[in-house]
py3Dmol code that shows the C-alpha trace and the ligand (Angstrom):
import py3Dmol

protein = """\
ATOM      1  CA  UNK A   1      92.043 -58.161 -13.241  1.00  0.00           C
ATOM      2  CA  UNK A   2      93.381 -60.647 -10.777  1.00  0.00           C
ATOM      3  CA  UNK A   3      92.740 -59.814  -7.254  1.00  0.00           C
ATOM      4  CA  UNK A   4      95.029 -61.181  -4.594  1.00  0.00           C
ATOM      5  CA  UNK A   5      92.592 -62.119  -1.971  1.00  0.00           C
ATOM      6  CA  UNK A   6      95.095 -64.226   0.022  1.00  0.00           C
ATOM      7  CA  UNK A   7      95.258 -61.670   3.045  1.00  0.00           C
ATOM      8  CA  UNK A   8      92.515 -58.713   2.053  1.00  0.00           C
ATOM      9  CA  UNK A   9      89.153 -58.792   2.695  1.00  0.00           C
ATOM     10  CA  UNK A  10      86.755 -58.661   0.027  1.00  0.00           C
ATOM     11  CA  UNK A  11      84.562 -55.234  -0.358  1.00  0.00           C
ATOM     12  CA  UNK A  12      81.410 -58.301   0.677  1.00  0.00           C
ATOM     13  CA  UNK A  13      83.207 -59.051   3.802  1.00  0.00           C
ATOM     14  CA  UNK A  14      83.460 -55.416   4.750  1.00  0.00           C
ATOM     15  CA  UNK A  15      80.123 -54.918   4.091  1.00  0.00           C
ATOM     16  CA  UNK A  16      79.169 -57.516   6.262  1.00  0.00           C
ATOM     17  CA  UNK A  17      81.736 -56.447   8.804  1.00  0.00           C
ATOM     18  CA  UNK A  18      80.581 -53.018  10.046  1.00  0.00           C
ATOM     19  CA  UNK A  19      76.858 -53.963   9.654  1.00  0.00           C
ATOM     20  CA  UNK A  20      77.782 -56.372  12.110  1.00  0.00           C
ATOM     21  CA  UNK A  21      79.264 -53.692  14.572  1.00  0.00           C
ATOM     22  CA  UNK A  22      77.209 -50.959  14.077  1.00  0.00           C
ATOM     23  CA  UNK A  23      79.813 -48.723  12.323  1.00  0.00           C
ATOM     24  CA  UNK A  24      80.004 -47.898   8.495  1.00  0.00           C
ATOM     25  CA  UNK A  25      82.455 -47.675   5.685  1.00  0.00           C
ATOM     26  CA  UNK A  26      83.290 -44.096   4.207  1.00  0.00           C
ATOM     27  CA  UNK A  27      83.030 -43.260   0.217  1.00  0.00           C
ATOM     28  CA  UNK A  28      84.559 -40.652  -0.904  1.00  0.00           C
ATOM     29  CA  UNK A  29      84.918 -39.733  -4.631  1.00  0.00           C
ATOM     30  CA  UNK A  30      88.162 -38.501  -6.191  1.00  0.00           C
ATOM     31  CA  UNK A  31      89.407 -36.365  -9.952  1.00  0.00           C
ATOM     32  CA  UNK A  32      93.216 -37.161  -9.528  1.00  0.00           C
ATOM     33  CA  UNK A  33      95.751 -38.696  -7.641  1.00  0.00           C
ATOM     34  CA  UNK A  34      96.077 -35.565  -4.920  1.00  0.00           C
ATOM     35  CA  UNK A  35      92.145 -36.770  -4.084  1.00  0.00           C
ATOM     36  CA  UNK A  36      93.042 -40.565  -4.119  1.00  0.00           C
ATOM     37  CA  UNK A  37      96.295 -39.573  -1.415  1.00  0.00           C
ATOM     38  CA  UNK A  38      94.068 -37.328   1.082  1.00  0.00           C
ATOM     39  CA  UNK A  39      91.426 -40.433   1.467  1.00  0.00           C
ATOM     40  CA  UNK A  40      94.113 -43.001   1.267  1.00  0.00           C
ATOM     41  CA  UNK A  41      96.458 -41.276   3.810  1.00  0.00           C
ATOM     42  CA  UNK A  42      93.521 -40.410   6.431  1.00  0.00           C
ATOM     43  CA  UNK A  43      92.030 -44.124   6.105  1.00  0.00           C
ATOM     44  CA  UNK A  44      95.495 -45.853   6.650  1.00  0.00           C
ATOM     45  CA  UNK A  45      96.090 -43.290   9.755  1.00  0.00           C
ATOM     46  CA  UNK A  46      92.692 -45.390  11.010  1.00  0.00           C
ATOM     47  CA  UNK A  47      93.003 -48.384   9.753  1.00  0.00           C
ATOM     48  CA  UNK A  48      89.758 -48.345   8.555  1.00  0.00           C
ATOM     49  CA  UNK A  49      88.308 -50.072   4.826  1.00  0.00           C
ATOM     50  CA  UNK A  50      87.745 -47.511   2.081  1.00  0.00           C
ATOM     51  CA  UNK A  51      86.093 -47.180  -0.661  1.00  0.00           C
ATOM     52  CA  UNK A  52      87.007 -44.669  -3.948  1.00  0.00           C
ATOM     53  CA  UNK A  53      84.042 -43.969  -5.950  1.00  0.00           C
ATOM     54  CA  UNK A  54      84.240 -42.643  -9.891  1.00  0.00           C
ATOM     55  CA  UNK A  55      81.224 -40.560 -10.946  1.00  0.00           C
ATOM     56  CA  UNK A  56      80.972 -41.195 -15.052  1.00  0.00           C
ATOM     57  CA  UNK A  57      82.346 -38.035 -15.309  1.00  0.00           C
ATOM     58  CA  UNK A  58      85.383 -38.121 -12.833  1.00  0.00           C
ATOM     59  CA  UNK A  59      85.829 -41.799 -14.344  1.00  0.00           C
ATOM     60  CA  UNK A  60      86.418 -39.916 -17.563  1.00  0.00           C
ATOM     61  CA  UNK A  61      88.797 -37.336 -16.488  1.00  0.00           C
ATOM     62  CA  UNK A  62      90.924 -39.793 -14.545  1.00  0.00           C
ATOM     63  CA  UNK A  63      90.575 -42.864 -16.977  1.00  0.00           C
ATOM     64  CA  UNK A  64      89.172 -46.237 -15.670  1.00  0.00           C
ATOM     65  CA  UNK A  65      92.021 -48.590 -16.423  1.00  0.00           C
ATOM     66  CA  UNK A  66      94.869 -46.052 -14.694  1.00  0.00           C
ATOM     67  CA  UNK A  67      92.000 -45.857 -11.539  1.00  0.00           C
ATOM     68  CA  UNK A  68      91.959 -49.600 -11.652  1.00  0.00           C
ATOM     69  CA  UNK A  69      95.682 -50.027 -11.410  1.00  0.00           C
ATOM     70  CA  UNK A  70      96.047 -47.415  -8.937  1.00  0.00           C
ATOM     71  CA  UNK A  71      93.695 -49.197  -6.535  1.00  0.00           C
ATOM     72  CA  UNK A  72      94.631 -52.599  -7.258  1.00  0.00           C
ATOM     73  CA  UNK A  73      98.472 -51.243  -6.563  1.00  0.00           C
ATOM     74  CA  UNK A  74      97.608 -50.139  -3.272  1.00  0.00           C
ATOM     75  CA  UNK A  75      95.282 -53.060  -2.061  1.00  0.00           C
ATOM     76  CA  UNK A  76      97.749 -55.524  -2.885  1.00  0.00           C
ATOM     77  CA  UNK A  77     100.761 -53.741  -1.945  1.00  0.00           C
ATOM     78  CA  UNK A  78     100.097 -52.625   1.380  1.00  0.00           C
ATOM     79  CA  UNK A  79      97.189 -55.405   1.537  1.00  0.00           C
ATOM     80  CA  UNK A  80      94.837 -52.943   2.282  1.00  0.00           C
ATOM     81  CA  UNK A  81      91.111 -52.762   2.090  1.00  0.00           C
ATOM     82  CA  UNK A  82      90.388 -50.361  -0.283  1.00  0.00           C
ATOM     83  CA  UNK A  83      88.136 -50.425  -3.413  1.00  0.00           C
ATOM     84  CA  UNK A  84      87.241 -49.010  -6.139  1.00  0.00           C
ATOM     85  CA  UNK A  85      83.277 -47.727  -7.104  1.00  0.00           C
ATOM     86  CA  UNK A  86      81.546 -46.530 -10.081  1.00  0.00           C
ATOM     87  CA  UNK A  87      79.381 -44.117  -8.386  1.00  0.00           C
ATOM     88  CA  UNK A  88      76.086 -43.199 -10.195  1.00  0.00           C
ATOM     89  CA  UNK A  89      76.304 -44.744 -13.591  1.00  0.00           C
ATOM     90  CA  UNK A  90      73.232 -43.950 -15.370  1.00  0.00           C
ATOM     91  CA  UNK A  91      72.895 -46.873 -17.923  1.00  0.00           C
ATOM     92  CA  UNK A  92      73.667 -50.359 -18.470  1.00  0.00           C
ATOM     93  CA  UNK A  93      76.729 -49.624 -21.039  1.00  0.00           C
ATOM     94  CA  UNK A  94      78.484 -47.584 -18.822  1.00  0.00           C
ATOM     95  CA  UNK A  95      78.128 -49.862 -15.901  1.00  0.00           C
ATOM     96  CA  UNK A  96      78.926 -52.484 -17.914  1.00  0.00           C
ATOM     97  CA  UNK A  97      82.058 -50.391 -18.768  1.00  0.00           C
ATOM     98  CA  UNK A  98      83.297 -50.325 -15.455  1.00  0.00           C
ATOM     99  CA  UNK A  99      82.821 -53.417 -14.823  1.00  0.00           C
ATOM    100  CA  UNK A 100      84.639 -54.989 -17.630  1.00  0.00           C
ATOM    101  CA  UNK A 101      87.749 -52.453 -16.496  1.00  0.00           C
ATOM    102  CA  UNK A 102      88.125 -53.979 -13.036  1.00  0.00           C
ATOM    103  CA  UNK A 103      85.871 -52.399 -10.672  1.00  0.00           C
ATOM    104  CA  UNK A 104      84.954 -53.808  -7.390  1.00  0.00           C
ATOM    105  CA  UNK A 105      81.312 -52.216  -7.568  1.00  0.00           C
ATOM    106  CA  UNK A 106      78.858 -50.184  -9.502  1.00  0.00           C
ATOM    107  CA  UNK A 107      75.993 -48.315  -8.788  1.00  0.00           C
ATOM    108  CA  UNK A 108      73.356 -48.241 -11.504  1.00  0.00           C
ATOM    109  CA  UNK A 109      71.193 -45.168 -10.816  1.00  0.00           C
ATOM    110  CA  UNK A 110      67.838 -45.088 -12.522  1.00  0.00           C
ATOM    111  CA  UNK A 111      66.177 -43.089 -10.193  1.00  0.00           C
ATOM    112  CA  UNK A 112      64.724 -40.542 -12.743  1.00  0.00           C
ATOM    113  CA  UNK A 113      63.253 -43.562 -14.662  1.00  0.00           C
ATOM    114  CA  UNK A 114      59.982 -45.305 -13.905  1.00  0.00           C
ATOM    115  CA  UNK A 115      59.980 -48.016 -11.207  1.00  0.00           C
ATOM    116  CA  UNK A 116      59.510 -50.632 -14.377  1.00  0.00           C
ATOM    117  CA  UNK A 117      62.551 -49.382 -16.300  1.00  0.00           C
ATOM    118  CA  UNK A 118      64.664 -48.642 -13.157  1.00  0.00           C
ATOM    119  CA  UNK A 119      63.935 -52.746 -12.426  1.00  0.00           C
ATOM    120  CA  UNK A 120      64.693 -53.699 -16.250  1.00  0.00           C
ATOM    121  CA  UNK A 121      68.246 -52.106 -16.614  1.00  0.00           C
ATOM    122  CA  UNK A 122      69.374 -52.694 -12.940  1.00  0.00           C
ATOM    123  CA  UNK A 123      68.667 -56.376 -13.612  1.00  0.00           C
ATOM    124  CA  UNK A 124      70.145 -56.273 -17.009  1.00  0.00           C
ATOM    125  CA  UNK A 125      73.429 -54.831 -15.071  1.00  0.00           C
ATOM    126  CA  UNK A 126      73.105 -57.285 -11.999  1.00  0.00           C
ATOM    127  CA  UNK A 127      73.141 -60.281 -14.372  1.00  0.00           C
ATOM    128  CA  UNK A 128      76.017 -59.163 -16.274  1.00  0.00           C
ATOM    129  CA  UNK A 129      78.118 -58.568 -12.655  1.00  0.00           C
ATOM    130  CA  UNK A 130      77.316 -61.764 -12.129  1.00  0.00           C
ATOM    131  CA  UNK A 131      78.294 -63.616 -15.457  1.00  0.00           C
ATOM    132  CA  UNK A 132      81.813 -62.088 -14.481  1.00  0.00           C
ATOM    133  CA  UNK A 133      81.806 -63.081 -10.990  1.00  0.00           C
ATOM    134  CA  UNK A 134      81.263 -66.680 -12.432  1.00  0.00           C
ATOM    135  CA  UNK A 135      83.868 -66.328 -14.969  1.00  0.00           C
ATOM    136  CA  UNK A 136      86.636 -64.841 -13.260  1.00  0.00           C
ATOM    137  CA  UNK A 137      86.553 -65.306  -9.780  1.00  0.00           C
ATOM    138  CA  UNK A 138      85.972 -61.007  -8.483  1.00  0.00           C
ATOM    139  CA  UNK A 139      83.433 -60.537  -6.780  1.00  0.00           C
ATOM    140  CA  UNK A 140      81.292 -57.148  -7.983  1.00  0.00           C
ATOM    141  CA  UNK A 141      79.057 -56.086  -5.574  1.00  0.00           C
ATOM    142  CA  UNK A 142      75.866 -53.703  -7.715  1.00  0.00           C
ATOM    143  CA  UNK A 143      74.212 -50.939  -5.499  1.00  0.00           C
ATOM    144  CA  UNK A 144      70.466 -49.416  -7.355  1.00  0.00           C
ATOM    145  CA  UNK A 145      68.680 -46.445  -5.953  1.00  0.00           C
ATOM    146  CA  UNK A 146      65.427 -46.022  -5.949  1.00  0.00           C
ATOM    147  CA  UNK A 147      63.589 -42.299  -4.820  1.00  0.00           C
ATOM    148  CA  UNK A 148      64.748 -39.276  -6.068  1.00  0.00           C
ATOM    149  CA  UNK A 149      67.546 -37.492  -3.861  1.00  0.00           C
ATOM    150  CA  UNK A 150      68.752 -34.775  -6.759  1.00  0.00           C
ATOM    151  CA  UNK A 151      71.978 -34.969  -8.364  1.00  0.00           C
ATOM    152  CA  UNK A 152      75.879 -33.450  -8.718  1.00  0.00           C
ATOM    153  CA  UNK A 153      77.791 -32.551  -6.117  1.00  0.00           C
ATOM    154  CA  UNK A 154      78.094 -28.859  -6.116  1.00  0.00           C
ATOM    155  CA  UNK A 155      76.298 -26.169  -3.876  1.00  0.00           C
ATOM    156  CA  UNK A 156      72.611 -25.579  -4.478  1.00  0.00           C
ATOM    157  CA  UNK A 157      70.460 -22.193  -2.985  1.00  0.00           C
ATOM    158  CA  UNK A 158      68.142 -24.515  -2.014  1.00  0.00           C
ATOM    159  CA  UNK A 159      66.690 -28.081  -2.524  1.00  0.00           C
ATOM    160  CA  UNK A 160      66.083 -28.960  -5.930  1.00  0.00           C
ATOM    161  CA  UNK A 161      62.880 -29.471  -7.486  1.00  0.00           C
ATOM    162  CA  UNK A 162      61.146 -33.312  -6.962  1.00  0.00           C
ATOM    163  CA  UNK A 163      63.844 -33.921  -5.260  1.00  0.00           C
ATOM    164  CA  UNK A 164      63.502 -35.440  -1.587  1.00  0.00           C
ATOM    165  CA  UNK A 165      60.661 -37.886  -1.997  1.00  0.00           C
ATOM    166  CA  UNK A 166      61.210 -40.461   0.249  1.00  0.00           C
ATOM    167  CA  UNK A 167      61.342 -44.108  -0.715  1.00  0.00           C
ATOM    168  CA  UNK A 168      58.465 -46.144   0.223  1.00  0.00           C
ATOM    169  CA  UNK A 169      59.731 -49.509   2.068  1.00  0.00           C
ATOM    170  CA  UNK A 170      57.148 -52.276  -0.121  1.00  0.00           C
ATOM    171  CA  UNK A 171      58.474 -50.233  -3.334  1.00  0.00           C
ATOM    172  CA  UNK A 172      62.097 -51.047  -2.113  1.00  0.00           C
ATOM    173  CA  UNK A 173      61.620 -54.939  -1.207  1.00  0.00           C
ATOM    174  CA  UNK A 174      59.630 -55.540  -4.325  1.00  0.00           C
ATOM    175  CA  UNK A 175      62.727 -53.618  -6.323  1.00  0.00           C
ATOM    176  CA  UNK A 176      65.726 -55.662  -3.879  1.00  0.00           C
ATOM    177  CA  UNK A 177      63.521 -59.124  -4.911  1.00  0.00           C
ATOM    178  CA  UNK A 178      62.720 -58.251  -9.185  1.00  0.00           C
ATOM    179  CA  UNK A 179      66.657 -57.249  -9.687  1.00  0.00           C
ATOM    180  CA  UNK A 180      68.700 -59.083  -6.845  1.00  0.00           C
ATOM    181  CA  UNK A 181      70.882 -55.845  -6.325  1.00  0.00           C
ATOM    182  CA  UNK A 182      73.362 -56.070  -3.672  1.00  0.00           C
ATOM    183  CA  UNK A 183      73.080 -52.952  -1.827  1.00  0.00           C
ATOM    184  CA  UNK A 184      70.363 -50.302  -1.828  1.00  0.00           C
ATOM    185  CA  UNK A 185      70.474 -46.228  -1.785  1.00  0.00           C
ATOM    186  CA  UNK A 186      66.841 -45.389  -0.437  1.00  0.00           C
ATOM    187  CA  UNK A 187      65.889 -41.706  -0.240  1.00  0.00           C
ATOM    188  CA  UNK A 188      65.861 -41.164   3.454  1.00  0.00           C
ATOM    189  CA  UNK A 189      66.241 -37.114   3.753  1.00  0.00           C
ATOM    190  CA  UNK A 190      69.916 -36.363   2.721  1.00  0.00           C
ATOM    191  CA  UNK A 191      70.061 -34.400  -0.575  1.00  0.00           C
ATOM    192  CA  UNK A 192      73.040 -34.908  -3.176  1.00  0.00           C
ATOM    193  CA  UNK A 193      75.138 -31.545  -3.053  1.00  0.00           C
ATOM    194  CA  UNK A 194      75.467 -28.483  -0.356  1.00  0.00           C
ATOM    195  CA  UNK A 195      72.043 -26.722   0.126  1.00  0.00           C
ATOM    196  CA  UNK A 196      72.364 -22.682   2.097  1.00  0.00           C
ATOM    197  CA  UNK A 197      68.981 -22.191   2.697  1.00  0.00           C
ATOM    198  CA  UNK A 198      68.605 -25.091   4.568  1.00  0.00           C
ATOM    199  CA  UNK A 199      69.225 -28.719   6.371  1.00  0.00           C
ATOM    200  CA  UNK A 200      67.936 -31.754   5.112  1.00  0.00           C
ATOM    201  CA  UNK A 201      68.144 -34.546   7.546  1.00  0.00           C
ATOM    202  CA  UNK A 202      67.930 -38.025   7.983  1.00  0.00           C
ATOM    203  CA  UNK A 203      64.614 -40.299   8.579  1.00  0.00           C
ATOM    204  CA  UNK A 204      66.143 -42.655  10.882  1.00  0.00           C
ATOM    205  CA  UNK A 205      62.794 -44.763  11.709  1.00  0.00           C
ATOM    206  CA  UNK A 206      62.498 -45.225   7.477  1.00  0.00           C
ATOM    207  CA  UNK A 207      66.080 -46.029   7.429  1.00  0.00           C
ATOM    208  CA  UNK A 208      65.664 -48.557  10.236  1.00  0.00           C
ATOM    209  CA  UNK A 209      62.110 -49.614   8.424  1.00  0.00           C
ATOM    210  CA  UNK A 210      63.384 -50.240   4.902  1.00  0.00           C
ATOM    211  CA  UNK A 211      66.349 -51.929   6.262  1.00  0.00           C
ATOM    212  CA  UNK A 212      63.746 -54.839   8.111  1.00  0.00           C
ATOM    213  CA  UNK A 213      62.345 -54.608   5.053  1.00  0.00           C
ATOM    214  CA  UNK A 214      64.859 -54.981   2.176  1.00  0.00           C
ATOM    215  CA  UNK A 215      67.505 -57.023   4.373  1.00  0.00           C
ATOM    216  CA  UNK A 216      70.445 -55.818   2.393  1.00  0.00           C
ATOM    217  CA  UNK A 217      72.399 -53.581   2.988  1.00  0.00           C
ATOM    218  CA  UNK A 218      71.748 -49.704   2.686  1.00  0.00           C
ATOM    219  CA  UNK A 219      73.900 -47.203   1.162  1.00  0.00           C
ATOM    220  CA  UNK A 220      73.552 -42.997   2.383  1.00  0.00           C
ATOM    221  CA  UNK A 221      74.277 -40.656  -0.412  1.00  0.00           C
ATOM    222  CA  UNK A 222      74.582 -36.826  -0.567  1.00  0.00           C
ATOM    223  CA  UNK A 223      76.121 -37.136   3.038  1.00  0.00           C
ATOM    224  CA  UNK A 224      77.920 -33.666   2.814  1.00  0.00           C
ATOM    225  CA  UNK A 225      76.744 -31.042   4.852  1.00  0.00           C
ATOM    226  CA  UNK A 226      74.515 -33.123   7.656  1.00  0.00           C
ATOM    227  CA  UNK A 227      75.174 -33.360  10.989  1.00  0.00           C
ATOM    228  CA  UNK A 228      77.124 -35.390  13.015  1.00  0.00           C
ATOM    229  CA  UNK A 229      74.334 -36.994  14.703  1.00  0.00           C
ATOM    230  CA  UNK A 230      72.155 -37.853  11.389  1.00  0.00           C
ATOM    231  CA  UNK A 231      74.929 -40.098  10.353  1.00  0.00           C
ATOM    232  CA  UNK A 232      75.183 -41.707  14.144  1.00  0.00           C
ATOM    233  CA  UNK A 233      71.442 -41.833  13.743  1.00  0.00           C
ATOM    234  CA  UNK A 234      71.630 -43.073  10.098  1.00  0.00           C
ATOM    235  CA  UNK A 235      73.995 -45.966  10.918  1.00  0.00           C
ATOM    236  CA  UNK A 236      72.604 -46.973  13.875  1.00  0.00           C
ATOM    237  CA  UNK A 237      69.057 -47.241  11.680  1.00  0.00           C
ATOM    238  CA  UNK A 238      71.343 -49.405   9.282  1.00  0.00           C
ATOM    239  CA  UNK A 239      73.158 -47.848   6.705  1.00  0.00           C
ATOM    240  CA  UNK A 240      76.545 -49.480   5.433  1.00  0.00           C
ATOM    241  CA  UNK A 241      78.286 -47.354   3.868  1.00  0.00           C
ATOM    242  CA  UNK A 242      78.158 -43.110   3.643  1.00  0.00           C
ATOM    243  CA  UNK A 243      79.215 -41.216   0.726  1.00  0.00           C
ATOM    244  CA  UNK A 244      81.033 -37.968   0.868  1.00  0.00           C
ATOM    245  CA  UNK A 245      82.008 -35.689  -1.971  1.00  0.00           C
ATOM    246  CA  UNK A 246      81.128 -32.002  -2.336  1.00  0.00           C
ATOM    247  CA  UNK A 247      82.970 -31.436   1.276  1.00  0.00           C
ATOM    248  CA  UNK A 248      85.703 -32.604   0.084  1.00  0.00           C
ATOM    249  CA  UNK A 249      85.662 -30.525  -3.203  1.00  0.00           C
ATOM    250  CA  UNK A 250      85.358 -27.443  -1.034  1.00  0.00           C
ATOM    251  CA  UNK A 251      88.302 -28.075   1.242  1.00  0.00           C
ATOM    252  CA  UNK A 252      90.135 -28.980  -2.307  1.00  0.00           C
ATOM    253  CA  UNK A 253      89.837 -25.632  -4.047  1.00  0.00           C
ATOM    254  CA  UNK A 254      89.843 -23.575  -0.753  1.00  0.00           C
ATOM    255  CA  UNK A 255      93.048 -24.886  -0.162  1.00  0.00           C
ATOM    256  CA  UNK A 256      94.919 -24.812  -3.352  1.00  0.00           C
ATOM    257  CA  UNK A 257      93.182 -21.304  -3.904  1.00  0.00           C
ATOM    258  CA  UNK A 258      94.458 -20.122  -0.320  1.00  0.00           C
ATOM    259  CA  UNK A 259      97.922 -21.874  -1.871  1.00  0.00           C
ATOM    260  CA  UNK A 260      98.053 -20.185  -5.135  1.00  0.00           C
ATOM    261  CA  UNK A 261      97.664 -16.652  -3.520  1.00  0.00           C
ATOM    262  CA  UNK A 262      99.986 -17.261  -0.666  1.00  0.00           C
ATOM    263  CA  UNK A 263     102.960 -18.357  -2.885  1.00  0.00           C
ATOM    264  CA  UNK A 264     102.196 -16.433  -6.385  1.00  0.00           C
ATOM    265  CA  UNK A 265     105.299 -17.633  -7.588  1.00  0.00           C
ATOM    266  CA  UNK A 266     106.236 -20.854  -6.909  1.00  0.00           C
ATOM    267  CA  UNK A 267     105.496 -23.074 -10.434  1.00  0.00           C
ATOM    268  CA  UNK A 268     106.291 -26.390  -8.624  1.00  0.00           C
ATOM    269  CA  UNK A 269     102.962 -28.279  -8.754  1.00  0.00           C
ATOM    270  CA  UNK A 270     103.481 -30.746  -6.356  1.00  0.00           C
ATOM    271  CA  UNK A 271     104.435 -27.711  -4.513  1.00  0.00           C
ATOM    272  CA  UNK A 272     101.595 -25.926  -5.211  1.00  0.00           C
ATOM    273  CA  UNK A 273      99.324 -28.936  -4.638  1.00  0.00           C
ATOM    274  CA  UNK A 274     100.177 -30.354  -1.145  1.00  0.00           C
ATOM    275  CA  UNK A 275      98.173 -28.478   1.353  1.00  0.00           C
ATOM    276  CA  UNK A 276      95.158 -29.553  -0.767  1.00  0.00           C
ATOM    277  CA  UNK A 277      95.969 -33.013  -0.323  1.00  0.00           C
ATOM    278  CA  UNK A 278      96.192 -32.217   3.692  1.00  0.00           C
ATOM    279  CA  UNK A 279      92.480 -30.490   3.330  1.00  0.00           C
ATOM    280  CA  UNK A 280      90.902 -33.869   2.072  1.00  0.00           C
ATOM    281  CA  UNK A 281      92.739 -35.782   4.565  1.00  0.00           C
ATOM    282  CA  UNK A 282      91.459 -33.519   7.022  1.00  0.00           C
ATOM    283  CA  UNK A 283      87.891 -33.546   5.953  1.00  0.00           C
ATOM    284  CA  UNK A 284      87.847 -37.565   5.456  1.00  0.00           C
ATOM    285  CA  UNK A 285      89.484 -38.070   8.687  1.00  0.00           C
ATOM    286  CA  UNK A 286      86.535 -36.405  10.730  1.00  0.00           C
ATOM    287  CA  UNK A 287      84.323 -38.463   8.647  1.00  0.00           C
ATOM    288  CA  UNK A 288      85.808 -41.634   8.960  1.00  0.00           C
ATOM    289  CA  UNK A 289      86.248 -41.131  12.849  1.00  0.00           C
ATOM    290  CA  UNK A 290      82.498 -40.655  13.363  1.00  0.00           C
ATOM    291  CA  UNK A 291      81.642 -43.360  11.033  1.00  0.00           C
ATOM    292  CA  UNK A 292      84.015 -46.015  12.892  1.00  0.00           C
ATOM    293  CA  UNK A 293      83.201 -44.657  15.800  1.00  0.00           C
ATOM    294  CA  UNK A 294      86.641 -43.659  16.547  1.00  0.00           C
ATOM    295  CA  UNK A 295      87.570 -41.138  19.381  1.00  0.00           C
TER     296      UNK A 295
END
"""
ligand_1 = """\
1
ZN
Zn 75.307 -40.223 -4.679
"""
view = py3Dmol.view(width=600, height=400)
view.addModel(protein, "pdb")
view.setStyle({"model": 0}, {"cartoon": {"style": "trace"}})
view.addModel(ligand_1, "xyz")
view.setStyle({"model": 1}, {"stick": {}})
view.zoomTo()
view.show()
């Protein structure tokens, strides 16, 4: 994939960017083009970069070359920071798979492994990024995580078993200095998913303490469902970039189910699917405000 990188900053440069101003980018995953419209029409409203993350299994449903094309279309049309992320790929093919389609990042999640295989593969997948960097010119930026934070984004009763052991900042350095990784997801408090019974919230003096420690940037996942002031809190510690998904799921299918009943016989589905392309827009709009720190 050729990127034109005459006018648009690089997903680096953003990076670099709002850790420089104390703001961070949103992340927000997608299943089909409805998603990829509700993020891309509430970021353009703020001018803001964005980036469109692909779990392996919404990277299946919506195909990795047509995701590619759609976010290379849009960058280089409207020259607009946006990119595209394989979020939580869990081994070195798949990675490696999105990579070799186009994608301007990957996160290679071996969490649930030992520290010693979690450092093997996320090399393995850090070298490979950046044999293609040297070869063609893009520049693929690899995020790891290391601490357990659970996993899916769906609604959970309550906090899932193991899950919520914080990272320890000497673990995190010595991971950041055996693989190289770009960016880092620590386990700081949020938990992947909705939990009822329940707020988890965010460690802001361990954020700010493996941040001094790693000195790369730091990535927040399971953001959905925290308060407004643990991401404030969160960014001001030092985290880059936020990622947002089962929110957005929620104001998907409460929309287009609110749709479906309200007009039981229209058949049109763009018809059909419009005010659930205003509910993302909504929900990533709010997000993106507080995260730019946009009034
Ligand atoms: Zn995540």
């Amino acid at each position: 994939m050729e990127i034109n990188t005459n006018k648009v900053k690089t997903l680096r440069e953003c990076v670099k960017e709002v850790g420089e101003k104390g703001v961070a980018i949103g992340h927000f995953n997608i299943s089909n083009l409805e998603g990829l419209h509700g993020v891309y029409n509430a970021a353009k409203k703020l001018k803001v970069p964005i980036i469109i993350g692909l779990s392996e299994g919404e990277e299946e449903f919506v195909g990795k070359n047509e995701a590619v094309a759609l976010i290379k279309e849009i960058r280089e049309n409207d020259s607009y920071p946006i990119f595209l992320n394989a979020d939580h790929h869990y081994s070195f093919e798949s990675v490696k798979g999105a990579i070799d389609a186009g994608f301007d990042a990957v996160i290679y999640d071996g969490a649930n492994l030992s520290f010693e295989e979690n450092v093997l593969i996320a090399k393995q997948c850090v070298d490979y990024a950046r044999l293609v960097t040297q070869n063609t010119g893009r520049d693929i930026m690899v995020e790891s995580e290391i601490g357990y934070i659970g996993s899916g984004s769906n609604i959970k009763e309550t906090i899932p078993e193991g899950a919520g052991i914080k990272t320890k900042p000497e673990e995190a350095k010595r991971f950041v200095e055996m693989t190289g990784v770009d960016m880092l997801a620590p386990s700081v408090g949020s938990i992947h998913g909705l939990i009822k019974s329940g707020k988890p919230h965010i460690d802001e003096t361990l954020v700010k303490e493996i941040k001094d420690t790693v000195g790369i940037p730091l990535v927040l996942h399971g953001g959905s469902g925290l308060r407004d002031e643990d991401f404030t809190n969160g960014i001001r510690a030092g985290i880059s970039i936020i990622h947002i998904n089962t929110e957005i799921r929620v104001a998907y299918l409460e929309a287009l189910k609110k749709s479906m009943l309200d007009n039981p016989n229209e058949i049109a589905p763009y018809k059909i699917l419009a005010p659930a392309v205003e509910a993302i827009e909504k929900v990533v709009e709010n997000r993106l405000k507080l995260f730019n720190n946009i009034k």
